[in-house]
Each structure stands twice: as structure tokens, then as C-alpha cells.
mmCIF file of the protein (N, C-alpha, C, O) and its ligand, coordinates in Angstrom:
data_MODEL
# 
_entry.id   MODEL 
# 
loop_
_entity.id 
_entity.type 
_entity.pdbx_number_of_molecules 
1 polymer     1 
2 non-polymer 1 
# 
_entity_poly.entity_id                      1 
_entity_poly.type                           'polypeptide(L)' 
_entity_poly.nstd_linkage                   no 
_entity_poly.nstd_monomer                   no 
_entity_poly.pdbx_seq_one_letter_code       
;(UNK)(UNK)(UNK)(UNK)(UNK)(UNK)(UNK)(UNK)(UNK)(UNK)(UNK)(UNK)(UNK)(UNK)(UNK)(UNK)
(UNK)(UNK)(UNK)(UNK)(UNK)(UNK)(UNK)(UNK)(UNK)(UNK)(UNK)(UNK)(UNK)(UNK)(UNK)(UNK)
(UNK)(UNK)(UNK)(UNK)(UNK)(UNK)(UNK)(UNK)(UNK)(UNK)(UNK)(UNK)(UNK)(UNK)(UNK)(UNK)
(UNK)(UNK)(UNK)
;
_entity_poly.pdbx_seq_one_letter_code_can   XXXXXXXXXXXXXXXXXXXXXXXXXXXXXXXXXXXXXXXXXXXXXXXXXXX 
_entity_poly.pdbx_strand_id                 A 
# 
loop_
_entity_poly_seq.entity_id 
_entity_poly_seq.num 
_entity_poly_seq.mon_id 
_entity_poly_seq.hetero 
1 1  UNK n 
1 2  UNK n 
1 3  UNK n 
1 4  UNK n 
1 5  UNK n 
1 6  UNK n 
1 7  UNK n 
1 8  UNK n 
1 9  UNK n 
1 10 UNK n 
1 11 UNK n 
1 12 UNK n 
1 13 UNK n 
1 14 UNK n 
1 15 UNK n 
1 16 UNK n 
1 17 UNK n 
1 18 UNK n 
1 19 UNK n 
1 20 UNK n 
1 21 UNK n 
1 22 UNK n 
1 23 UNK n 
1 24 UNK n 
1 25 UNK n 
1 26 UNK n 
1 27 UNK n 
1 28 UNK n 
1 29 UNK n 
1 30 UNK n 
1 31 UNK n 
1 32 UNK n 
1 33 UNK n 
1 34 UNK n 
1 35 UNK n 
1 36 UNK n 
1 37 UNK n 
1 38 UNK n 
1 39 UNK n 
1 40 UNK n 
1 41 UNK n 
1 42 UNK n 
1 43 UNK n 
1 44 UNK n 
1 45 UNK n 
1 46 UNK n 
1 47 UNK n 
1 48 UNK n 
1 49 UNK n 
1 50 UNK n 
1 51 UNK n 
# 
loop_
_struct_asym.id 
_struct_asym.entity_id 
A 1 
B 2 
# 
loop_
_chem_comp.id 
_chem_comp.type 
_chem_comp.mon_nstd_flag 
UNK 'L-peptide linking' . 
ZN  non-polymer         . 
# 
_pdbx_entity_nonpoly.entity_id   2 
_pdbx_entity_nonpoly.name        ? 
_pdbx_entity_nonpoly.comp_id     ZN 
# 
_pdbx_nonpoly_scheme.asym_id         B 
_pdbx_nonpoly_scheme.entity_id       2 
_pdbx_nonpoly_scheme.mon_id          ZN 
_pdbx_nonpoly_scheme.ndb_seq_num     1 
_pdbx_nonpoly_scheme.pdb_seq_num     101 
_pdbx_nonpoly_scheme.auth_seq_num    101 
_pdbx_nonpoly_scheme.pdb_mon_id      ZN 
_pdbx_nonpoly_scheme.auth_mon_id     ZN 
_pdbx_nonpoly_scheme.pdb_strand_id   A 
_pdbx_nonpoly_scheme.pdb_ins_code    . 
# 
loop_
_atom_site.group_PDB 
_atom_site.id 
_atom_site.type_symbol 
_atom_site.label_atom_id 
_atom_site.label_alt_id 
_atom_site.label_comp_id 
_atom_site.label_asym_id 
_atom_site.label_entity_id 
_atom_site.label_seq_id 
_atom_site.pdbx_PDB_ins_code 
_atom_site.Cartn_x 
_atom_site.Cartn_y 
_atom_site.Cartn_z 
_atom_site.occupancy 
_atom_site.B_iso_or_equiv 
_atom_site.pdbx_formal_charge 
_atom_site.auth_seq_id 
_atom_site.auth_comp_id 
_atom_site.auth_asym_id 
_atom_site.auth_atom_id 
_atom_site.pdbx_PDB_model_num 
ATOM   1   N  N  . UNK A 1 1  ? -140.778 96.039  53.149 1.00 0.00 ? 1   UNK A N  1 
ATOM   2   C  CA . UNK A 1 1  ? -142.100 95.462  52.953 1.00 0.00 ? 1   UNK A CA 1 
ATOM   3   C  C  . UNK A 1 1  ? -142.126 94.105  53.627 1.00 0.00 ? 1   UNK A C  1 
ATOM   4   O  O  . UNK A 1 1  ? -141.103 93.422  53.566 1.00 0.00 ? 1   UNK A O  1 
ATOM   5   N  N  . UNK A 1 2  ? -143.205 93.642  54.270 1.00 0.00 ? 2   UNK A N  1 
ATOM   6   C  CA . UNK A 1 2  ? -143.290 92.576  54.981 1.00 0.00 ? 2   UNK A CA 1 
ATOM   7   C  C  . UNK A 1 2  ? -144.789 91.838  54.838 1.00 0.00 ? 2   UNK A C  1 
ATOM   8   O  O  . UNK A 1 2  ? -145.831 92.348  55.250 1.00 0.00 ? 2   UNK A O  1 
ATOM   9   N  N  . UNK A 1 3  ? -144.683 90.437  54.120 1.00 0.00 ? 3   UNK A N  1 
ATOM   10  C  CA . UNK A 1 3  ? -145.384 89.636  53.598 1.00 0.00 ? 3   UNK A CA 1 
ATOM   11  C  C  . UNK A 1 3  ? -146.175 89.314  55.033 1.00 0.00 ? 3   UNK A C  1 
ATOM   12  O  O  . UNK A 1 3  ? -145.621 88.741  55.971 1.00 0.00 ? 3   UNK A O  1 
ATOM   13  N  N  . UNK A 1 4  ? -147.474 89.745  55.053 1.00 0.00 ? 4   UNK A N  1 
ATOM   14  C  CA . UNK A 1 4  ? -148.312 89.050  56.138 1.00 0.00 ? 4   UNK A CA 1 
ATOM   15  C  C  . UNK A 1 4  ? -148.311 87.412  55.604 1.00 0.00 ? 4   UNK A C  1 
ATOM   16  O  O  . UNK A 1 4  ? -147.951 86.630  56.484 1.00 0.00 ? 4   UNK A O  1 
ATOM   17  N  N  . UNK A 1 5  ? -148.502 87.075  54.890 1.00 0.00 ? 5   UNK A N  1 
ATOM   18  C  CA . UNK A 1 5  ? -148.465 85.973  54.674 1.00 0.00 ? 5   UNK A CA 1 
ATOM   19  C  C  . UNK A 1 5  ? -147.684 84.735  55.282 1.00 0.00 ? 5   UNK A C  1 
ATOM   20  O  O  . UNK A 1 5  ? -147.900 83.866  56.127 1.00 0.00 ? 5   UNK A O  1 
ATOM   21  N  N  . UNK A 1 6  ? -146.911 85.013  54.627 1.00 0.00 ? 6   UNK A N  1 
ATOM   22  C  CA . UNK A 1 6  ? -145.642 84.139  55.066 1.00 0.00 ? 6   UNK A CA 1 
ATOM   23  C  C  . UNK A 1 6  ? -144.279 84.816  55.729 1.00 0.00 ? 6   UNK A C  1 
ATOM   24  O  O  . UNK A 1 6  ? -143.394 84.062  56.136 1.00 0.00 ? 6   UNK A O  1 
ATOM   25  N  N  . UNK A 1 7  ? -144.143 86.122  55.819 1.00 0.00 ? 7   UNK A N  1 
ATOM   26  C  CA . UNK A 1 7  ? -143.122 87.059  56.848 1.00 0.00 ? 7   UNK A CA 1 
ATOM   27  C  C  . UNK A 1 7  ? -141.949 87.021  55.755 1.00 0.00 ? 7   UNK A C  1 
ATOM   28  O  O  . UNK A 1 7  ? -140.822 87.352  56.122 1.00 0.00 ? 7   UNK A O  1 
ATOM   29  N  N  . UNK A 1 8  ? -142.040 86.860  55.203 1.00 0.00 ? 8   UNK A N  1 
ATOM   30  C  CA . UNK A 1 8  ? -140.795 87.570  53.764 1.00 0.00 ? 8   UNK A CA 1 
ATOM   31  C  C  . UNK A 1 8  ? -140.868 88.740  53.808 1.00 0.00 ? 8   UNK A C  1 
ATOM   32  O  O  . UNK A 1 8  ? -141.858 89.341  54.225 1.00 0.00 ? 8   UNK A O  1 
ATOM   33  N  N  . UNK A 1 9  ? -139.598 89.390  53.291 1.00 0.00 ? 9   UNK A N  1 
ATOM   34  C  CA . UNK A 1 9  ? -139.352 90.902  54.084 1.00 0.00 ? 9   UNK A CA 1 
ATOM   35  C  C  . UNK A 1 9  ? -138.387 91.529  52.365 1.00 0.00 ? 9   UNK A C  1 
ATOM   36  O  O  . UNK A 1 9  ? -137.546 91.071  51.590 1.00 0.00 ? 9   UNK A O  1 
ATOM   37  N  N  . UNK A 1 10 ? -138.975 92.442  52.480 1.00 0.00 ? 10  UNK A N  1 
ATOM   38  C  CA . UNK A 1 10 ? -137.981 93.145  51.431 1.00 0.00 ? 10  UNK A CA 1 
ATOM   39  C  C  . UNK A 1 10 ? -137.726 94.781  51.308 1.00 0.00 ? 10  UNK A C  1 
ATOM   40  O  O  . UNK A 1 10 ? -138.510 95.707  51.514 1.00 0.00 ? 10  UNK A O  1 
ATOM   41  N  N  . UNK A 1 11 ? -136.598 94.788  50.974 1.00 0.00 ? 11  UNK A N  1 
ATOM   42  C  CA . UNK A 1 11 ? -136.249 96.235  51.616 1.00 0.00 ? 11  UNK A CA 1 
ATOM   43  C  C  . UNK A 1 11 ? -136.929 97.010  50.595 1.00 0.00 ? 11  UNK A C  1 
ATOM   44  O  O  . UNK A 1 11 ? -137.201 96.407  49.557 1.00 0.00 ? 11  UNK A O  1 
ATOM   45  N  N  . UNK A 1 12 ? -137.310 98.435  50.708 1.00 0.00 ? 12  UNK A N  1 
ATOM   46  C  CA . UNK A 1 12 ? -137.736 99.907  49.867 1.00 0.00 ? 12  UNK A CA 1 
ATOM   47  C  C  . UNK A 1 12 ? -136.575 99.873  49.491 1.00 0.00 ? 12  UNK A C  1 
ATOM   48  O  O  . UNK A 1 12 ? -135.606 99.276  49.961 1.00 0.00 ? 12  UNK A O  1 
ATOM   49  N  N  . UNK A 1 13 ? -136.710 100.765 48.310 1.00 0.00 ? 13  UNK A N  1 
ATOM   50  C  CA . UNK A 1 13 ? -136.021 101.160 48.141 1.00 0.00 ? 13  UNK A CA 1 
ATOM   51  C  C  . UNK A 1 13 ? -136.318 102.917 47.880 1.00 0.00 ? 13  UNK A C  1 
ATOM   52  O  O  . UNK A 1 13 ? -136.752 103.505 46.889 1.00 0.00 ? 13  UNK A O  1 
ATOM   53  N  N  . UNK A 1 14 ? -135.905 103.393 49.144 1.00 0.00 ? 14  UNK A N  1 
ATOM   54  C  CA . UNK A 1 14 ? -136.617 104.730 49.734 1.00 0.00 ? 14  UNK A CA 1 
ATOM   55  C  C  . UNK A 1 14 ? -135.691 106.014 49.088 1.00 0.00 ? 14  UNK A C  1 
ATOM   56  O  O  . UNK A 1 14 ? -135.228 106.904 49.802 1.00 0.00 ? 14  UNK A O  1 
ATOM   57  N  N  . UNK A 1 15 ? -135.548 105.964 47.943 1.00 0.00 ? 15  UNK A N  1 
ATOM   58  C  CA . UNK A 1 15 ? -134.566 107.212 47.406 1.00 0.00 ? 15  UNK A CA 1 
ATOM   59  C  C  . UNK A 1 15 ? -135.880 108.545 47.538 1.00 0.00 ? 15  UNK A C  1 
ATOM   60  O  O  . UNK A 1 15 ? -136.054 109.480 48.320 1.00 0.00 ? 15  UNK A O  1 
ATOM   61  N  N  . UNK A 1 16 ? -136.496 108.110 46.531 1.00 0.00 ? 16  UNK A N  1 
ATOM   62  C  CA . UNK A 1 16 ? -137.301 109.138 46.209 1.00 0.00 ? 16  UNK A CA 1 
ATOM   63  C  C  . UNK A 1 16 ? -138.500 109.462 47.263 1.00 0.00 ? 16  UNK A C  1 
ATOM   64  O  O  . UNK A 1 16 ? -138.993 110.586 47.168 1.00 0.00 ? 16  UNK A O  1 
ATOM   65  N  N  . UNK A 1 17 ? -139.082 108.472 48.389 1.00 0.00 ? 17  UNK A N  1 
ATOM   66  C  CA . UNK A 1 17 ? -139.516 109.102 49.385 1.00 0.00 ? 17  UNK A CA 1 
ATOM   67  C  C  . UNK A 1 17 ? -138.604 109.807 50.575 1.00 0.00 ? 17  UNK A C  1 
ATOM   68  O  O  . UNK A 1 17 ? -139.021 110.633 51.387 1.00 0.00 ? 17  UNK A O  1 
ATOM   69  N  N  . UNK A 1 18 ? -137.336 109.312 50.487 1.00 0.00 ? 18  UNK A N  1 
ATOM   70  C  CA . UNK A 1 18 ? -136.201 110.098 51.707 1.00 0.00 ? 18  UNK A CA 1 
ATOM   71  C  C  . UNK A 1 18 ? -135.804 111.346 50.637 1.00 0.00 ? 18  UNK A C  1 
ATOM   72  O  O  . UNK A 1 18 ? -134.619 111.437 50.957 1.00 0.00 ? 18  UNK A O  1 
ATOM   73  N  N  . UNK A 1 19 ? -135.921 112.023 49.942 1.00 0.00 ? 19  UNK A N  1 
ATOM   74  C  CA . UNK A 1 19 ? -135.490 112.899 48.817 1.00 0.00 ? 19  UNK A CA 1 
ATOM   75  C  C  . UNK A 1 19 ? -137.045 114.133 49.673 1.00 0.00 ? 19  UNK A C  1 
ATOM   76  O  O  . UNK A 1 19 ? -137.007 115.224 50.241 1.00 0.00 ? 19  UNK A O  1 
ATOM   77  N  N  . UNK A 1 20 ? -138.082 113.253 49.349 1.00 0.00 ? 20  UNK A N  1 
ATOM   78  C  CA . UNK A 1 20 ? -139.393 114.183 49.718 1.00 0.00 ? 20  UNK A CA 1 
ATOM   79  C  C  . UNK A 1 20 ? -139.385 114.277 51.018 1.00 0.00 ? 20  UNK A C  1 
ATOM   80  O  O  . UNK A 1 20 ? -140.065 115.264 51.302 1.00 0.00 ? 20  UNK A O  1 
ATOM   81  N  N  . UNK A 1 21 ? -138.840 113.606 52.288 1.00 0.00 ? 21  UNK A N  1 
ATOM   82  C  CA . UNK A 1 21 ? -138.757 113.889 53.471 1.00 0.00 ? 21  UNK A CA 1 
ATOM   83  C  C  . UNK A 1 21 ? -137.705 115.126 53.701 1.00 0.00 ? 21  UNK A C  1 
ATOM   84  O  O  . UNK A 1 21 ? -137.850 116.206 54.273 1.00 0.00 ? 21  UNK A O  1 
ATOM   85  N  N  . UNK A 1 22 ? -136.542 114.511 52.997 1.00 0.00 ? 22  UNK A N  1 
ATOM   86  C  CA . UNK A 1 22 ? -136.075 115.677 53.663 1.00 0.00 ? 22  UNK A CA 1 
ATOM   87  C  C  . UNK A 1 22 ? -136.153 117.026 53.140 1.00 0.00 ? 22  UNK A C  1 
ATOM   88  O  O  . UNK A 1 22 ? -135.563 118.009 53.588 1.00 0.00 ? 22  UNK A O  1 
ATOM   89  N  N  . UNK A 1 23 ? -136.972 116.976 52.105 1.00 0.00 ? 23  UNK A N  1 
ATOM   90  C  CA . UNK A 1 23 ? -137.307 118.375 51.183 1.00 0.00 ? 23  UNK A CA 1 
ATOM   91  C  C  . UNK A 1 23 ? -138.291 118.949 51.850 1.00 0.00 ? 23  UNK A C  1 
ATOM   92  O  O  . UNK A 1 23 ? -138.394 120.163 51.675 1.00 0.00 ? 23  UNK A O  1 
ATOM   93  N  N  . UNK A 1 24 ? -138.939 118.515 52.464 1.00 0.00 ? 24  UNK A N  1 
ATOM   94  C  CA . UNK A 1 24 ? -139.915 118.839 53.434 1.00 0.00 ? 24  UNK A CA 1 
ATOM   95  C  C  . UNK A 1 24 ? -139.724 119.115 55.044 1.00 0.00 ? 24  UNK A C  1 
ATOM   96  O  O  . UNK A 1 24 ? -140.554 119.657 55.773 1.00 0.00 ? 24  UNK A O  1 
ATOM   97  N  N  . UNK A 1 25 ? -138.411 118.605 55.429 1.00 0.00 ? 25  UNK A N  1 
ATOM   98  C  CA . UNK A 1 25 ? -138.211 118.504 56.458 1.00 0.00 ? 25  UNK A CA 1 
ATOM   99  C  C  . UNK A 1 25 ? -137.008 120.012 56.667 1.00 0.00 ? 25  UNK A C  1 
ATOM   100 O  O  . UNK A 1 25 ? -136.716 120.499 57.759 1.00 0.00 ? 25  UNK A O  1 
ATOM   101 N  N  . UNK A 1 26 ? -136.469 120.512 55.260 1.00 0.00 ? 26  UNK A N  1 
ATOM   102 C  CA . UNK A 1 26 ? -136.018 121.231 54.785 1.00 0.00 ? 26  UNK A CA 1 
ATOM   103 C  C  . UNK A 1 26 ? -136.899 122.651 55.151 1.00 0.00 ? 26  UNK A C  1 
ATOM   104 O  O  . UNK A 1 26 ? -136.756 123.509 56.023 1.00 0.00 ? 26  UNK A O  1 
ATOM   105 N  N  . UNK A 1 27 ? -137.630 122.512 54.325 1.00 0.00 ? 27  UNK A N  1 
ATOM   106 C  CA . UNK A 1 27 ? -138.968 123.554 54.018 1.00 0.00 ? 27  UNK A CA 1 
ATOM   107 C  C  . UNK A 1 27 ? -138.812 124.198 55.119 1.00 0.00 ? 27  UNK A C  1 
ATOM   108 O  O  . UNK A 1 27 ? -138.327 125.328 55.176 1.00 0.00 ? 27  UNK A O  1 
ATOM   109 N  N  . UNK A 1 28 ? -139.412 123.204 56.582 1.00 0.00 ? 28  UNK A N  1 
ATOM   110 C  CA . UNK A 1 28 ? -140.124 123.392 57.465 1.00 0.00 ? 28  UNK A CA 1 
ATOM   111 C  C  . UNK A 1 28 ? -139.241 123.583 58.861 1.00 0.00 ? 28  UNK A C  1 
ATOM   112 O  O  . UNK A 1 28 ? -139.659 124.327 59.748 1.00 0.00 ? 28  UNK A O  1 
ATOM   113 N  N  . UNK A 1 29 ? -138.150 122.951 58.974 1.00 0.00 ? 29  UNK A N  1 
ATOM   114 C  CA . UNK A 1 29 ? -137.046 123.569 59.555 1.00 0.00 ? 29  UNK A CA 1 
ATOM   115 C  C  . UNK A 1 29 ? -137.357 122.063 60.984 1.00 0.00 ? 29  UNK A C  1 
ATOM   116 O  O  . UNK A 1 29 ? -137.084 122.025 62.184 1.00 0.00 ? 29  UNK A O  1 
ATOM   117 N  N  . UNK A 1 30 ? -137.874 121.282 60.256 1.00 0.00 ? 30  UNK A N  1 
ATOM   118 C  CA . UNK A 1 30 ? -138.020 119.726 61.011 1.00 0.00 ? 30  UNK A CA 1 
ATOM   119 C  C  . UNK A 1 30 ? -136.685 119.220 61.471 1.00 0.00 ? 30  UNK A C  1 
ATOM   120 O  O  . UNK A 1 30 ? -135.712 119.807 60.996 1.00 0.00 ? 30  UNK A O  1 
ATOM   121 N  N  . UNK A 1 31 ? -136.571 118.723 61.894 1.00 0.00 ? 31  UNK A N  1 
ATOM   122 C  CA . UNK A 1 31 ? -135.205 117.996 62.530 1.00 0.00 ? 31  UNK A CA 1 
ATOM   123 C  C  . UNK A 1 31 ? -135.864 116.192 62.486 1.00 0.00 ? 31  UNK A C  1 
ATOM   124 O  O  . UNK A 1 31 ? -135.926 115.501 63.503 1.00 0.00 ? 31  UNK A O  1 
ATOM   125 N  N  . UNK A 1 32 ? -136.249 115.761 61.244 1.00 0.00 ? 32  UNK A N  1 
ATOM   126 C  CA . UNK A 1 32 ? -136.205 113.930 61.582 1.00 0.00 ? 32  UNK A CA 1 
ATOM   127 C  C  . UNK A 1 32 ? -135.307 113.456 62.804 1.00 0.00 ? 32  UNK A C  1 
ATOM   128 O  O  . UNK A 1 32 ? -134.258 113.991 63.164 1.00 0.00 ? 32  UNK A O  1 
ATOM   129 N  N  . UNK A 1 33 ? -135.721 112.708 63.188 1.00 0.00 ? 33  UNK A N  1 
ATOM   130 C  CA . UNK A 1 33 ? -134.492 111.836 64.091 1.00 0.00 ? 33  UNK A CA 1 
ATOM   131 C  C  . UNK A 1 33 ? -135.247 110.234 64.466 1.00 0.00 ? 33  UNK A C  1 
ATOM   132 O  O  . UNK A 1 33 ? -135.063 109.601 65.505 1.00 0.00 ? 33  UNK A O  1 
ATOM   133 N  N  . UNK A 1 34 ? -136.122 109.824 63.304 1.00 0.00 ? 34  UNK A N  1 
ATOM   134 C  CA . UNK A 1 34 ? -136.122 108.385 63.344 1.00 0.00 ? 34  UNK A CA 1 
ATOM   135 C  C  . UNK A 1 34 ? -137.389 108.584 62.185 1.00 0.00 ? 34  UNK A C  1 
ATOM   136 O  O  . UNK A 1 34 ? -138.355 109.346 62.147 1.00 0.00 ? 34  UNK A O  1 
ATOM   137 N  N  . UNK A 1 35 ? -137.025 107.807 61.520 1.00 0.00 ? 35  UNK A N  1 
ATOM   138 C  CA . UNK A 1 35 ? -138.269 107.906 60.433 1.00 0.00 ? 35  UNK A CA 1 
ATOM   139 C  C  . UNK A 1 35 ? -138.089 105.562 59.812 1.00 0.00 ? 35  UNK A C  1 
ATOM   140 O  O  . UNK A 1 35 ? -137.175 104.797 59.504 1.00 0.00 ? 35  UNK A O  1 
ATOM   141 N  N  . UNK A 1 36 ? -139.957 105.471 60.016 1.00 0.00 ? 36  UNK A N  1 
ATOM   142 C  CA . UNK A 1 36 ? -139.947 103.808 60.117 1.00 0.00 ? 36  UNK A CA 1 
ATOM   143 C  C  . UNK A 1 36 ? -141.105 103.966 58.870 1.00 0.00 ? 36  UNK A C  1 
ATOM   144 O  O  . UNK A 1 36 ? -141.904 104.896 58.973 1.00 0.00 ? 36  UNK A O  1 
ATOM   145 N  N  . UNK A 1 37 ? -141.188 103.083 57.732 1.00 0.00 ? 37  UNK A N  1 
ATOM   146 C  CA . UNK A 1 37 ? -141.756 102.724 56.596 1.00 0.00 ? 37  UNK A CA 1 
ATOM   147 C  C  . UNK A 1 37 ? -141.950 101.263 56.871 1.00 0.00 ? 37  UNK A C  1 
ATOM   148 O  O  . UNK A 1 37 ? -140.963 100.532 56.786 1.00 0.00 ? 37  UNK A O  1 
ATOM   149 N  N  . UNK A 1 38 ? -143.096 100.768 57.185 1.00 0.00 ? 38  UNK A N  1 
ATOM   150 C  CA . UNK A 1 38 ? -143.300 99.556  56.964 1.00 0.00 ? 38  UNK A CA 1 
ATOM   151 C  C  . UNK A 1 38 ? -144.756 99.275  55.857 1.00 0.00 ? 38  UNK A C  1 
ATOM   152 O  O  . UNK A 1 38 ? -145.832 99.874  55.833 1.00 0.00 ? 38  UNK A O  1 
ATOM   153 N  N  . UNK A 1 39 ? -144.338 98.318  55.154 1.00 0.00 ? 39  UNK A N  1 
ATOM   154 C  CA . UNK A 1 39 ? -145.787 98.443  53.943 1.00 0.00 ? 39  UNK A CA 1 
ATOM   155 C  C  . UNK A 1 39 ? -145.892 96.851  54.361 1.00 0.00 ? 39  UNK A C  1 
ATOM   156 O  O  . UNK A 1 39 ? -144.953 96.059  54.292 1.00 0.00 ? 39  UNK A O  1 
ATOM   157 N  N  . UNK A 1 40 ? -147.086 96.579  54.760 1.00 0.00 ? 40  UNK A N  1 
ATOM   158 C  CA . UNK A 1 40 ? -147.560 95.262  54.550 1.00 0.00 ? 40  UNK A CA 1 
ATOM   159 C  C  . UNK A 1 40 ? -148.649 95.140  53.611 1.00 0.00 ? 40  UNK A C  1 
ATOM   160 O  O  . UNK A 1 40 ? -149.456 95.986  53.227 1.00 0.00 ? 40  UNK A O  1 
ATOM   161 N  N  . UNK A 1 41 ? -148.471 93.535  53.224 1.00 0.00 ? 41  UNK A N  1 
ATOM   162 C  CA . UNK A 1 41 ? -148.933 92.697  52.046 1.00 0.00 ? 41  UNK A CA 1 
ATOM   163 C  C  . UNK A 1 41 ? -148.484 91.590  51.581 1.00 0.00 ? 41  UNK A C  1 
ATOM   164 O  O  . UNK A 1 41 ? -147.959 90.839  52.403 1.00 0.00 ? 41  UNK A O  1 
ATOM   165 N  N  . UNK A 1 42 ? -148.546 91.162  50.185 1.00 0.00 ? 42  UNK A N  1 
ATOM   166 C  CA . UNK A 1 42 ? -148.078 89.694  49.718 1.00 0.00 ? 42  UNK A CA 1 
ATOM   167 C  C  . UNK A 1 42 ? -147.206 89.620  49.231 1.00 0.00 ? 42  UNK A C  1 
ATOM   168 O  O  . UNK A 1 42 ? -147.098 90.264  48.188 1.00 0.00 ? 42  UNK A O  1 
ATOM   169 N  N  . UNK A 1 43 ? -146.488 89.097  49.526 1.00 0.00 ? 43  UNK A N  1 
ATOM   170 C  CA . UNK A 1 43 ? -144.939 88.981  48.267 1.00 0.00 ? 43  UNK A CA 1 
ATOM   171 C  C  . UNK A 1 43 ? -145.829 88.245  47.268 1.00 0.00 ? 43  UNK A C  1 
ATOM   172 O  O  . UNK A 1 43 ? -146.966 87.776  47.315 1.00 0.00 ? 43  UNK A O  1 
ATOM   173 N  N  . UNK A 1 44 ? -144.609 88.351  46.099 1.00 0.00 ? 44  UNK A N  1 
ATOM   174 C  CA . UNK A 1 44 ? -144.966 87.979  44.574 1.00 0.00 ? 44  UNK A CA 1 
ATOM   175 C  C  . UNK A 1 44 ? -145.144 86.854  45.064 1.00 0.00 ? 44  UNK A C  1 
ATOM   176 O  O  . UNK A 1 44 ? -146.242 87.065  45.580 1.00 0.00 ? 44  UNK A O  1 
ATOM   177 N  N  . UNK A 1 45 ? -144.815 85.370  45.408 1.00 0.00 ? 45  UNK A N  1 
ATOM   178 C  CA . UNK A 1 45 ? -145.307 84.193  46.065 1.00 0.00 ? 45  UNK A CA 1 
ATOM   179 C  C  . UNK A 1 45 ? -146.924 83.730  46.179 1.00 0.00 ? 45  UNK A C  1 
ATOM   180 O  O  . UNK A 1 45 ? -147.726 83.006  45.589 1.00 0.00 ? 45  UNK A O  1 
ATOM   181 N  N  . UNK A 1 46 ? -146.858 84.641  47.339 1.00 0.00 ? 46  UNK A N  1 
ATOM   182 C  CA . UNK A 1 46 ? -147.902 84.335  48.085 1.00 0.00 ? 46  UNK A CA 1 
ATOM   183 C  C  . UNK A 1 46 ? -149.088 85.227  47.120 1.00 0.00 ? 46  UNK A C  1 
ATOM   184 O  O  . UNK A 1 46 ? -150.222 84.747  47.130 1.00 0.00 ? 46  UNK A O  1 
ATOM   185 N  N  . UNK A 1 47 ? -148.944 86.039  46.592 1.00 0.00 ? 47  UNK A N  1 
ATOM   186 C  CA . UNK A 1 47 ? -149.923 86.919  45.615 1.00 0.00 ? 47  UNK A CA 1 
ATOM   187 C  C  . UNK A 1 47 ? -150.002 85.949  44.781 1.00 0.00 ? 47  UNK A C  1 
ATOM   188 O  O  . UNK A 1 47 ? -151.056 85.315  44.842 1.00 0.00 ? 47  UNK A O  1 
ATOM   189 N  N  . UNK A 1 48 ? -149.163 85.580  43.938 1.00 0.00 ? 48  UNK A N  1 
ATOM   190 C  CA . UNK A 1 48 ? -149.363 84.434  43.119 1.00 0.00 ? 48  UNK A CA 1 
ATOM   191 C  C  . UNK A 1 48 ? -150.181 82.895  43.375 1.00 0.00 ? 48  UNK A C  1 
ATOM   192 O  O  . UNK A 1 48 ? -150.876 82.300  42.551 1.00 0.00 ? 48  UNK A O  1 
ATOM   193 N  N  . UNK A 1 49 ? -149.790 82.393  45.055 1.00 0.00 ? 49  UNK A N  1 
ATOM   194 C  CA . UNK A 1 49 ? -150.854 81.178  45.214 1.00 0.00 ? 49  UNK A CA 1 
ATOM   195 C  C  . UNK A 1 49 ? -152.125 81.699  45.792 1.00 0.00 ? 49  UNK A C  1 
ATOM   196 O  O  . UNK A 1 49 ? -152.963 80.941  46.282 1.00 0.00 ? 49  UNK A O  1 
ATOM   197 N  N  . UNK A 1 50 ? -152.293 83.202  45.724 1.00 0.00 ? 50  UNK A N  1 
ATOM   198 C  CA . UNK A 1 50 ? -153.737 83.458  46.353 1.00 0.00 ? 50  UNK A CA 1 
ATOM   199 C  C  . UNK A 1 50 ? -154.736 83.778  45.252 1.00 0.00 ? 50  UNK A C  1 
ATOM   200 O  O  . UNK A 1 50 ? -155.889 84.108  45.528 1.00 0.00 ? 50  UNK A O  1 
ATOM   201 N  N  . UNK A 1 51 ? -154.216 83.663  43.794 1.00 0.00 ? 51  UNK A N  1 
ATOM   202 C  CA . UNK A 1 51 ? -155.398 83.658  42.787 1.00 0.00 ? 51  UNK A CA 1 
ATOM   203 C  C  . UNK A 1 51 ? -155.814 82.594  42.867 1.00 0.00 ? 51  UNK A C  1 
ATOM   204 O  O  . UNK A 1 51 ? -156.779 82.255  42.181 1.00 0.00 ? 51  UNK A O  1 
HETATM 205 ZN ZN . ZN  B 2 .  ? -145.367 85.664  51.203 1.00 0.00 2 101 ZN  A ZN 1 
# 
């Protein structure tokens, strides 16, 4: 996750969406070979001085 705000960065913690990728990737007979998650927004910080 990456704070537009101020660029603070914090990792997923991607168990349970890499669990549904590859259950799906399973299914379907997919071959992943690069998979990128980026979520932008506020860190607790910056959410906090924007009330
Ligand atoms: Zn921030």
C-alpha cells in the first residue's frame, strides 16, 4: 500500500488473496508469471491529519 500523501509504503499482507489466485489460476490451467497489487491511499497519519 502506498500513501499518496506522503509516499509511506506498507506491505499486504497477500495470504489470502495469493491463496485465491492461485486457486483460480489452478481451476483454469493459468500459468501467473508476475502478479503486482498496488492499493493507494492514506496511511493512518495522514488519514488522521486529514479530519
Ligand atoms: Zn501518509
Amino acid at each position: 500500500m502506498v500513501c499518496r500523501r506522503c509516499g509511506a509504503t506498507a506491505d499486504l499482507d497477500g495470504g489470502v488473496l495469493s491463496e485465491q489466485v492461485a486457486a483460480r489460476a489452478a481451476e483454469t490451467g493459468f500459468v501467473p508469471d508476475h502478479t503486482q497489487l498496488v492499493v493507494w491511499g492514506l496511511c493512518g497519519r495522514c488519514a488522521a491529519a486529514a479530519d
